[in-house]
FISE-661429 format. One line per 3 residues: number of its first residue (from 1); their letters; for each residue x negated, y negated, z negated of C-alpha. Coordinates in steps of 0.05 Angstrom, whole numbers, plus 5000, padded with zeros to 4 digits. Layout:
% residues N
NUM = a = X Y Z ~ ...;
This chain:
% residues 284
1 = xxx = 2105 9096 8245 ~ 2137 9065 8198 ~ 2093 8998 8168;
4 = xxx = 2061 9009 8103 ~ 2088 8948 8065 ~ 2164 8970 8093;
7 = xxx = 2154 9045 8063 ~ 2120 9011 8003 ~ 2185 8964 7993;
10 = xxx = 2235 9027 8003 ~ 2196 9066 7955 ~ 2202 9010 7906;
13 = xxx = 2282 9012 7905 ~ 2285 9086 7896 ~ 2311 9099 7828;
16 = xxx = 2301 9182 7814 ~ 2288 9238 7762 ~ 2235 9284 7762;
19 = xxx = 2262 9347 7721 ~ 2210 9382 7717 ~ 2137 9354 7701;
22 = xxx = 2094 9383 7647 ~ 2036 9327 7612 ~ 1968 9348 7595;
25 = xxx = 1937 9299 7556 ~ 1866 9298 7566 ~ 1811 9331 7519;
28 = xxx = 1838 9295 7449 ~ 1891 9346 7463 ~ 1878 9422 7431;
31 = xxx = 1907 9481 7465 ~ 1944 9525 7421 ~ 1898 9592 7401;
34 = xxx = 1934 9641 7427 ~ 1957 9607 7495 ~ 1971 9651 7551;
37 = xxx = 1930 9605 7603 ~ 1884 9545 7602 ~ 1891 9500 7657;
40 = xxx = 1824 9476 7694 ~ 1817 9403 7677 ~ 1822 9403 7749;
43 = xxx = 1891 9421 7753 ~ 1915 9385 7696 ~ 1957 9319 7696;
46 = xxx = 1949 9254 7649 ~ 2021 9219 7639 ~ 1978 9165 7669;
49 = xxx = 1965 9205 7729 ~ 2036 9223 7736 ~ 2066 9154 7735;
52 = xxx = 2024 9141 7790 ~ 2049 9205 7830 ~ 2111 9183 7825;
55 = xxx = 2108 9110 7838 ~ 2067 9139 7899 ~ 2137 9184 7926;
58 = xxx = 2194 9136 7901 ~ 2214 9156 7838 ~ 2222 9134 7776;
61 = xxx = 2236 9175 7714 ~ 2228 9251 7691 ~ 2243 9301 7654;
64 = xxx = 2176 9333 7615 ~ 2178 9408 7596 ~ 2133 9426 7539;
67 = xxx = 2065 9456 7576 ~ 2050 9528 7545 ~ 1988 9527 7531;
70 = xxx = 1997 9469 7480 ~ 2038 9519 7438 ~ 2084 9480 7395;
73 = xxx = 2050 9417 7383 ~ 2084 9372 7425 ~ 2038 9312 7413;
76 = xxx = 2019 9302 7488 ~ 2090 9302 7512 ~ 2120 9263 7456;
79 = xxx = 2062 9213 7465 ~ 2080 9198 7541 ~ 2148 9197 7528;
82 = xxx = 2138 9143 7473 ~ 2104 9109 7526 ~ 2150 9110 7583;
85 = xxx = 2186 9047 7569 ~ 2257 9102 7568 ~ 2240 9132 7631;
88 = xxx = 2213 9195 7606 ~ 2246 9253 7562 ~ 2233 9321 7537;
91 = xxx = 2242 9398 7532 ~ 2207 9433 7472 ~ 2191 9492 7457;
94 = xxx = 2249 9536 7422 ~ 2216 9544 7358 ~ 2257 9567 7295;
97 = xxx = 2214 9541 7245 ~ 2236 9465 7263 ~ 2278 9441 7206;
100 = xxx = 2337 9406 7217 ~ 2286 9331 7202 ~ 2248 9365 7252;
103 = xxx = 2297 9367 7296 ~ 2329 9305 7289 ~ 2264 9262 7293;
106 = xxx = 2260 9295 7359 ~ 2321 9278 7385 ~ 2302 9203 7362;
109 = xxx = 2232 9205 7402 ~ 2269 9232 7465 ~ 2280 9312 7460;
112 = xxx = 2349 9325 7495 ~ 2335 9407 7503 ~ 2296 9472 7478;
115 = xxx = 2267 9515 7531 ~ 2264 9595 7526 ~ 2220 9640 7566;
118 = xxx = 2250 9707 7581 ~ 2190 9722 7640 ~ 2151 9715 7584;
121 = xxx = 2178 9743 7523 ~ 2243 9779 7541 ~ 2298 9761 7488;
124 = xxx = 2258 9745 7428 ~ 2259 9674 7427 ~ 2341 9687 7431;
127 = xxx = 2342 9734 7372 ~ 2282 9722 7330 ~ 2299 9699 7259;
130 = xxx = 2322 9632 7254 ~ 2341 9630 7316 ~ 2417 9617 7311;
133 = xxx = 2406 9560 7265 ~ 2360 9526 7310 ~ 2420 9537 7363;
136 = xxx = 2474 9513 7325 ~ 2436 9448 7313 ~ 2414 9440 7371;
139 = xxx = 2483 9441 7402 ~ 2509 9394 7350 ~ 2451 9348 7378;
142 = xxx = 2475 9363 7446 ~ 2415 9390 7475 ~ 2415 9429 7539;
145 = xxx = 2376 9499 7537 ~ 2320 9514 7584 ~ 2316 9581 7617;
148 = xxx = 2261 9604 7654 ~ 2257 9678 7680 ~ 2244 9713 7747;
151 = xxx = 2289 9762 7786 ~ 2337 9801 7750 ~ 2307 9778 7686;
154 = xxx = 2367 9737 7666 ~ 2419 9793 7656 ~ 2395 9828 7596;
157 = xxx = 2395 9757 7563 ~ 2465 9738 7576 ~ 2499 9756 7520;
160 = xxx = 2448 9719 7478 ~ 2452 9659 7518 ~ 2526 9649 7520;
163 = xxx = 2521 9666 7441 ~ 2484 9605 7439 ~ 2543 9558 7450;
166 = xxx = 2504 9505 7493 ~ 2497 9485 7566 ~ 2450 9521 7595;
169 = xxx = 2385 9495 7650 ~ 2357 9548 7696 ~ 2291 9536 7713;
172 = xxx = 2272 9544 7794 ~ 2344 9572 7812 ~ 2320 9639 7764;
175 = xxx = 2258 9657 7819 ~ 2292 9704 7863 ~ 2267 9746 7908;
178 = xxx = 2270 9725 7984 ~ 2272 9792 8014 ~ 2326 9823 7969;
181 = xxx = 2384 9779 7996 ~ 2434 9737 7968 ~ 2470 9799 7934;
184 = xxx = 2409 9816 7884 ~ 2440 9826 7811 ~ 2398 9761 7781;
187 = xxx = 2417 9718 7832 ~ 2491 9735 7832 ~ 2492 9733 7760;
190 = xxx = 2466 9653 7765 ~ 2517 9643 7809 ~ 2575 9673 7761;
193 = xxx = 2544 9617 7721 ~ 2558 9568 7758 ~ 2626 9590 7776;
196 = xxx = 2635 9587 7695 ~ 2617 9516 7696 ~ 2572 9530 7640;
199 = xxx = 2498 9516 7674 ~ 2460 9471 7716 ~ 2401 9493 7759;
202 = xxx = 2343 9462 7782 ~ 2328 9462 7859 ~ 2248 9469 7841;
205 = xxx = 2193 9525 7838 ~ 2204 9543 7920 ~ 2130 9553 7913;
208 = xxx = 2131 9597 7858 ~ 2181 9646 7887 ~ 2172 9641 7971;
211 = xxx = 2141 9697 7995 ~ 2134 9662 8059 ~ 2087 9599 8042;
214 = xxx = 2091 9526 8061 ~ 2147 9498 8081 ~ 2171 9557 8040;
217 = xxx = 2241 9556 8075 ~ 2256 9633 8064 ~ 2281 9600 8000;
220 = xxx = 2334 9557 8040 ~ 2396 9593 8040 ~ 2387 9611 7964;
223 = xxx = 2383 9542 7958 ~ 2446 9523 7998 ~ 2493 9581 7963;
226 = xxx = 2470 9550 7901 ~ 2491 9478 7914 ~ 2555 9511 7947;
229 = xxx = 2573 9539 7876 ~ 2541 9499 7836 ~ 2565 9440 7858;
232 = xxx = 2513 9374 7867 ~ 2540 9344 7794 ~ 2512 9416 7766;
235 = xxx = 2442 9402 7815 ~ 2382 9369 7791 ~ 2313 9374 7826;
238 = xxx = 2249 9385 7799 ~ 2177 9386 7821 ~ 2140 9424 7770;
241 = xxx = 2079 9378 7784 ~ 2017 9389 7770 ~ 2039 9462 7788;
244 = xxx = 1989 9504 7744 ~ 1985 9564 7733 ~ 1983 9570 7814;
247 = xxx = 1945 9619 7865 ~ 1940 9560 7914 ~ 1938 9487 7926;
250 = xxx = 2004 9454 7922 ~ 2021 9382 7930 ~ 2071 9332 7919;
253 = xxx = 2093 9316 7977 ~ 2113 9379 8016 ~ 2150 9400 7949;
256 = xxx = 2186 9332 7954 ~ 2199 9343 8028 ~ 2242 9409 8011;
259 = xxx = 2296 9367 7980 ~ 2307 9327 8053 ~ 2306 9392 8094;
262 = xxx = 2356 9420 8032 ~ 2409 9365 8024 ~ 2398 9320 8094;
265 = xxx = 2449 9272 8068 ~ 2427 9216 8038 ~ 2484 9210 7977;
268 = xxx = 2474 9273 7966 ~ 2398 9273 7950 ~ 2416 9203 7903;
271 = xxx = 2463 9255 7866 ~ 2416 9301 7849 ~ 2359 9256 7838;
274 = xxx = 2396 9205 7788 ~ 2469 9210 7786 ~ 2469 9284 7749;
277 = xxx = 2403 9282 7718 ~ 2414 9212 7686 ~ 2485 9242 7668;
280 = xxx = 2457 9304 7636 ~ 2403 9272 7599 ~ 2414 9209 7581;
283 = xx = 2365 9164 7627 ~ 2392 9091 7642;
């Protein structure tokens, strides 16, 4: 067993991204009206509370996507970035009616992408007006775009999302199915993405998609054939902490412990957890 001041001391010189956290801010925080869910405060996570999770498992920095049920106020993220000391950034929202001073006082406070929902709301956040300006500036701020969607959900959209024009960041390597094998239509279609050099996945959401439960390793060899044609500079990894909406208990550390069974080597988990990451999005 290893001695806790040793692990303490090896944690400490760990220098990694999260890329994918969402911040609930406590009670002075409103949930939009219409949100889909409300978290239990229970499940929900101060930026406070997620410092200290990752001081606890060696890393460092993060990337924050906008929680849903917040809507489009942005306050809670935008209020732990500010206090982050540089370590944290954001994903908002894709909202067409930002202006372009919207947009750019994001970009100031720490907002290096927009995220889309297709499992949520098929295309219309792609096509819905305003939509193409809040692209084009967004790609003239060089901001990445955030897909999430589940399955085959991504082929519909992708003439939308290459009419975009920007890099694009798939959310939990597109949720595919375990049991439908490596040649389902979404998941080849994420690959041809990658083949295009146009995207970068996240190696995250294992719990959201296994159908197999903890260690969730019928997810492995979607995993690997991703990384194989992605390539680790196209690789971040994310843990989706403090995983809610959920229909059980997950944790930090056996989502964490996916990445060592997924790339053993050593340089190759540094890649993904700060050379690409800090690359893509700025961190220093």
């Amino acid at each position: 067993m290893i001695p806790t001041a040793q692990r303490e001391l090896e944690l400490s010189i760990l220098r990694g991204v999260d890329a994918h956290a969402h911040i609930y801010g406590g009670p002075e925080y409103g949930f939009a009206p219409n949100a889909r869910f409300i978290p239990h405060p229970s499940q929900q996570g101060t930026a406070r509370q997620f410092r200290a999770v990752l001081a606890a498992h060696g890393l460092t920095h993060a990337l924050l996507v906008a929680a849903q049920p917040y809507g489009f106020d942005n306050s809670a993220m935008l209020d732990a970035i500010a206090a982050s000391s540089g370590r944290f950034k954001g994903i908002v929202l894709a909202n067409p009616g930002l202006s372009e001073a919207d947009m750019l006082d994001l970009s100031a406070r720490g907002i290096v992408g927009l995220r889309v929902n297709l499992f949520a709301y098929g295309l219309r956040e792609l096509t819905e007006p305003g939509a193409e300006r809040m692209f084009a500036l967004a790609r003239e701020l060089g901001w990445i775009l955030q897909v999430h969607y589940k399955g085959d959900g991504l082929i519909e959209a992708l003439p939308a999302l290459r009419a975009t024009g920007m890099r694009l960041l798939v959310d939990h390597l597109g949720r595919p199915v375990p049991s439908a094998g490596l040649r389902q239509r979404g998941y080849q279609a994420l690959l041809e993405l990658g083949r295009e050099g146009r995207a970068v996945v996240k190696l995250s959401g294992a719990d959201r998609y296994s159908e197999a439960g903890l260690p969730w390793d019928d997810v492995d060899h979607y995993v690997a054939e991703a990384v194989r044609v992605f390539g680790l500079h196209n690789c971040v990894w994310g843990s989706d902490w403090p995983f809610v909406p959920g229909e059980e208990r997950v944790d930090y550390g056996p989502v964490q412990a996916c990445l060592s069974r997924w790339l053993p080597d050593e340089a190759d988990r540094r890649t993904v957890l700060w050379e690409t990451p800090s690359r893509l999005f700025g961190f220093s």
